[in-house]
DOMARFI-603197 format. One record per residue (C-alpha): z, x, y. Coordinates in steps of 0.001 Angstrom, whole numbers, plus 500000, padded with zeros to 6 digits. Layout:
ZXY;...
//
This chain:
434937940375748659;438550939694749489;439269937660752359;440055938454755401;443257939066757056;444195939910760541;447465939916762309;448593939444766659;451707941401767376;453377940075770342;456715941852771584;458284944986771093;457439948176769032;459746946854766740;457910943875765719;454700946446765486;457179948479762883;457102944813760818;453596944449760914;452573947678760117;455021947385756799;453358944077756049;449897945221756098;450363948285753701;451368945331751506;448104943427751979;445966946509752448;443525946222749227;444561942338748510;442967941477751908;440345942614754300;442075943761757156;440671943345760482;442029945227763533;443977943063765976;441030943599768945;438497941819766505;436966938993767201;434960938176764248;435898934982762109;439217935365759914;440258933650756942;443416934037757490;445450935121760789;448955935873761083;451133935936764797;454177938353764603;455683936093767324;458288937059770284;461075934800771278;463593936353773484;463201935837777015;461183933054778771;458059934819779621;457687936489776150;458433933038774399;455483931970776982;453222934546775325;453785933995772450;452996930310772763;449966930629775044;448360933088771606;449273930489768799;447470927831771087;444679929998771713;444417930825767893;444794926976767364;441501926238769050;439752928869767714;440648927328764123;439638924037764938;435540925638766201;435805927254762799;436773930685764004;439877930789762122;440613929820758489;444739929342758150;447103930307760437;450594931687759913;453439932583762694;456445934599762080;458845936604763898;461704935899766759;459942932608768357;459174930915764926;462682931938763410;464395930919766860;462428927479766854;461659926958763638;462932922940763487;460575922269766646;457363924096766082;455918922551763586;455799919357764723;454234920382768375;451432922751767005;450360921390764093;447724923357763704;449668926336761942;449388925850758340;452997928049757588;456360929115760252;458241931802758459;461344933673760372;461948937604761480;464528937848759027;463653937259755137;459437937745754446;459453936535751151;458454933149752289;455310935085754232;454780937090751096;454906934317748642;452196932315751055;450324935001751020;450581935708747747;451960939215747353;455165939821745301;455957943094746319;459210944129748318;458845943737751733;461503947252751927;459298949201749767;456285948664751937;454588951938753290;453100952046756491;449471951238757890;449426952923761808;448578950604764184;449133953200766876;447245956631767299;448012958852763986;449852961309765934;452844959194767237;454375956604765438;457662954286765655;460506954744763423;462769951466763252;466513952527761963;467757949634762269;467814945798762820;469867943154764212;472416943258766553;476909942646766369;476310943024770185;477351939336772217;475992940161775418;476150936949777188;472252936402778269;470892937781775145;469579935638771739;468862938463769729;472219938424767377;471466934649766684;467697935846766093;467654938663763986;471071938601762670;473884941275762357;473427945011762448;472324946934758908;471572950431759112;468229951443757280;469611954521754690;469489958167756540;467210959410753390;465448956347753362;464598956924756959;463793960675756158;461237959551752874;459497957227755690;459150960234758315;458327962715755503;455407960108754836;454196960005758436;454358963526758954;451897964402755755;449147961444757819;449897963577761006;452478961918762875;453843964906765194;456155962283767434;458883960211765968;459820957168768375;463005956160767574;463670952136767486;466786949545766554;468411946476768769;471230948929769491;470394952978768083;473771954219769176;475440951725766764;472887953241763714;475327953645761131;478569952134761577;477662949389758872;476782951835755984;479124955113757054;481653953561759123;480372956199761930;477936956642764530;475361958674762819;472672959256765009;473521962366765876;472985963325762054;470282961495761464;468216963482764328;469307965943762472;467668965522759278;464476964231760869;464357967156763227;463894969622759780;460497967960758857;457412970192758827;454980968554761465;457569966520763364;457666967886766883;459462965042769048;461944962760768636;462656959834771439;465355957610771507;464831954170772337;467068951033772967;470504952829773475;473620951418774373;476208952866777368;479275951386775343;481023954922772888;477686956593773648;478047958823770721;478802962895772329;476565964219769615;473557962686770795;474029964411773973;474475968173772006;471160967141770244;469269966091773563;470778969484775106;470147971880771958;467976970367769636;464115971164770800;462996968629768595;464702965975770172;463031964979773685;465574965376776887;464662961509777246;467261958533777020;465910955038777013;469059953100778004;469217949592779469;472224950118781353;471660946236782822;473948946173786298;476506947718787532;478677945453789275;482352944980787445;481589941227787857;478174940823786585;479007943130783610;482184941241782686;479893938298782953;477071939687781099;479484940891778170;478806944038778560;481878945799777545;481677948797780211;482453949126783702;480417950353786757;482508953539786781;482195953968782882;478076953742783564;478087956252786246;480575958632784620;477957958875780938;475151959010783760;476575961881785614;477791963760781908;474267963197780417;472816964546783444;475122967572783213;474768968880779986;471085967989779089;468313970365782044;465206968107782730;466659965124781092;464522961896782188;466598958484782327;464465954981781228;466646952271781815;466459948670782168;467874945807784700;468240942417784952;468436940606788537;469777937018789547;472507937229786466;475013934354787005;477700936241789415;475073938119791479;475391937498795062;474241939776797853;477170941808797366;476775942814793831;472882943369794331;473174945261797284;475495947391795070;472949947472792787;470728948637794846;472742951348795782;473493952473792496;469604952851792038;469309955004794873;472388957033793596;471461957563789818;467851958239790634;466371956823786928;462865958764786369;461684955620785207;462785952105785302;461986948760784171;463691944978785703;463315941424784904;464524938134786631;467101935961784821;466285933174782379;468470931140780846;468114931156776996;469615928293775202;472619929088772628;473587932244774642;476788932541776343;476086932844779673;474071929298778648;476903927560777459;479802928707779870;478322930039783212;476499928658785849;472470929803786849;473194929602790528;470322931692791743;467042930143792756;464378931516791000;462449932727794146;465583934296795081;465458936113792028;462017936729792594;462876938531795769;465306940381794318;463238942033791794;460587942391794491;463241944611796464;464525946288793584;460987947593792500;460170949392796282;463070950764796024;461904952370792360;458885952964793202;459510955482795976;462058957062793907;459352957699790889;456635958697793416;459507961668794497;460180962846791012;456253962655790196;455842964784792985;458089967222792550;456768968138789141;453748968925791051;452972972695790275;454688972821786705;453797974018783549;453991971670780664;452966970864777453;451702967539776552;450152965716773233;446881963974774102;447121960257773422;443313959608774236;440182960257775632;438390957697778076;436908957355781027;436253961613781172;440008962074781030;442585963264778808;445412961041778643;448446962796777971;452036962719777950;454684965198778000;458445965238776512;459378963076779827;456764959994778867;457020957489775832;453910955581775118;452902952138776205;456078952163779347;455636955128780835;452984956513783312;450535958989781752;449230962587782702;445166962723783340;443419965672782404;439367966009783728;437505967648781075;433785968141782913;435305970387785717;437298972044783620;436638976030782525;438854975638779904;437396971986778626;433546971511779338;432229972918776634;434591971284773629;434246967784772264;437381966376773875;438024964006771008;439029966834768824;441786967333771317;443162964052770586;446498964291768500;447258967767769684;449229969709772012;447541971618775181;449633973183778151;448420971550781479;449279972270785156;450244969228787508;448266969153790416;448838965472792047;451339962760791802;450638958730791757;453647956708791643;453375956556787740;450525958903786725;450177962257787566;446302964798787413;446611967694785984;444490970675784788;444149972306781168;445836976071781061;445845976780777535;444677974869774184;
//
């Protein structure tokens, strides 16, 4: 019997894009084990995060917890790669020597060659670590971006385009296992492009994956505000493949913390592309990002943050507090003024003020039609989501089967993977009930 392989992923969607590529390539030389098992492994590999403090944190507190596990016998060899091992890679080894192998986010050979495997790491296929009907499509990686707070350039490297047809031979792939929604991944999507056509080709490239038989959604993920490519808009507003939904962490919007952070727009830029995209794409839902306690914020510039919050409205809306990350800018040249339960505070603030504004939009979808894809079943429910939720950061929708008319008498794990219509009937401040109309 082969042995035994399983691997952690910490961090984004985009490190679950690497792993997924690296275990087609071991699929057959090893016996893969799903990440929630817990039986002994011979050998175990972390996909590692490294860019802020409390991912870096994670990622630590797993390779320790791994470590002890190898030394009761649980564990054969252990190998770490990804953003915290290629970000540390001249400490690491000597404070957990337990790992047997540290191999970087950038080149895999090195994790291939340990592992004995020859193959390309680019000509990998796919094995799903999500549910078969949704899966993550990465377009790009690296970053030319020098945001001043951010180690991801120094990480992962510059910006290269992955191919528009090798993108739509990928997709293709996914579609034939099932895959109805495309979730669309890079450091920076609205850059996709520039390196290989010398042009923002997005736009296109939602396109092309829009006229694959048994894609239904595409999602945008990880945009940028800077030249937000005008296309991308027309595709959100025309295309019904593409989702009216816009992950972009927009950061601040205080002149001074965005000059400070790098950013490369102004306030007045942000809430000019806020109030176009709002414009000229109905039902659009804005996910954006922010970051409190940036060197430069006083009161003044996060009471105009605030503000702006309260102004824009975002659907949904994630924060963090400030760390600073050695070899960044705002590292070297500016100062981290803000006490960390200051920033604390601030993020404490910032989230009641979110959190009454989702509870108002979740309510006011109360009564609607929709149509959703059904992520699960658990619990008696139907977790769902519609065009206005991505998985894993957004709230979902909860569909009761046993008092349904419509759903009592089915086995409500066919439904999984497929598209009902569903009526909202109540409104949490991220999930909302609702009740089957049609499947």
């Amino acid at each position: 019997m082969p042995r035994s392989l399983q691997i952690l992923t910490l961090g984004c969607s985009k490190n679950r894009v690497d792993s997924e590529h690296l275990l087609a390539l071991l699929d057959g030389r090893y016996r893969i084990l799903p990440e929630e098992s817990g039986e002994k492994v011979d050998v175990l590999l972390i996909n590692s995060c490294g860019f802020i403090a409390d991912a870096k944190q994670e990622s630590i507190d797993c390779i320790l917890t791994q470590a002890e596990r190898k030394k009761r016998g649980e564990v054969g060899q252990i190998g770490v790669f990804g953003c915290l091992s290629q970000r540390y890679e001249g400490d690491l080894p000597a404070l957990i020597p337990e790992v047997d192998a540290w191999f970087g986010a950038r080149d895999f050979k090195p994790l291939l060659s340990w592992l004995g495997v020859n193959d390309s790491f680019e000509k990998a296929g796919r094995v799903l670590t999500t549910p078969s009907h949704y899966a993550y499509l990465k377009i790009s990686e690296g970053c030319d971006r020098r945001c001043s707070y951010c180690a991801i350039p120094f990480i992962r490297g510059a910006h290269r385009s992955v191919p528009i047809e090798r993108l739509v031979s990928e997709a293709t792939g996914l579609a034939s296992r099932g895959v109805k929604e495309l979730l669309i991944v890079a450091q920076d999507s609205t850059y996709y492009g520039l390196d290989l056509y010398h042009r923002r080709a997005l736009g296109e490239l939602l396109r092309e994956l829009s006229k694959i038989d048994g894609i239904e959604w595409l999602r945008i993920h990880y945009s940028y505000p800077d030249d937000f490519p005008e296309d991308v808009i027309r595709e959100m507003a025309t295309n019904p493949k593409v989702c009216p939904y816009m992950d972009i962490p927009l950061q601040h919007i205080s002149d001074k913390v965005l000059t400070n952070m790098r950013r490369g727009v102004t306030g007045e830029w942000t809430r000019r592309l806020i109030r176009t995209m709002r414009e000229k794409v109905p039902g659009l839902v804005l996910r954006t990002t922010l970051i409190v306690g940036h060197p430069g914020e006083g009161e003044p510039e996060f009471a105009e943050l605030l503000d702006f919050i309260r102004e824009a409205r975002f659907e949904r809306l994630g924060a963090f507090t400030y760390s600073e990350e050695e070899g960044t800018y705002a590292a070297r040249y500016l100062k981290d003024e803000v006490p960390a339960e200051e920033k604390q505070r601030r993020y404490d603030e910032l989230m009641r003020v979110q959190s009454a504004i989702s509870l108002s939009y979740n309510q006011s979808r109360v009564g609607s039609l929709e149509t959703v894809l059904v992520d699960d079943f658990r619990d008696g429910v139907l977790v769902c989501r519609s065009r206005g939720e991505s998985p894993e950061v957004d709230g979902e929708i909860l569909v009761g089967v046993s008092d349904s008319p419509l759903l009592k008498n089915l086995d409500p794990y066919c439904l999984v993977g497929e598209m009902i219509r569903v009526r909202i009937v109540g409104a949490g401040e991220y999930d909302l009930i609702a009740e089957a109309v049609e499947i």
